[in-house]
C-alpha positions, 0 to 999 in steps of 0.5 A: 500500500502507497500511501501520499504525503499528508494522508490522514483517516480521522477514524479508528477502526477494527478487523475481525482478521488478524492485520499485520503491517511492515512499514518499508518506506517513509513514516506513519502514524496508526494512533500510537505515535509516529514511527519511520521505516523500518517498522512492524505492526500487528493488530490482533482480531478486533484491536482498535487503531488508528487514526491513521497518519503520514507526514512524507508519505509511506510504502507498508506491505499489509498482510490480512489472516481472514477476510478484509472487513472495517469497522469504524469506531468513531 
């Protein structure tokens, strides 16, 4: 996933999948503070993150153990 500079989501939001994330380019912030590459995130079935954030933009390579569903929480 590509992400541009300056992209923002103001939601957090949940999975009923297991999503793993390698940020390998850039910088992003998934509402834990803001991490440069490179970095790993896992976010087990229904944990809350985000929002989600980037100031120089980001390339993350995402990984879904189930079905790709949202639910937004705010």
């Amino acid at each position: 996933m590509r992400l541009p500079p300056g992209w923002s989501t103001s939601s957090r939001e949940r999975h009923s999948a297991l999503q793993e994330e390698v940020l390998l380019e850039g910088d992003i912030d998934l509402g834990s503070g803001r991490f440069e590459a490179p970095a790993y995130f896992c976010f087990p079935p229904g944990a809350p993150h985000g929002p989600g954030s980037t100031v120089d933009g980001a390339v993350l390579f995402v990984i879904f153990d189930g079905a790709v569903d949202i639910e937004y929480l705010d």
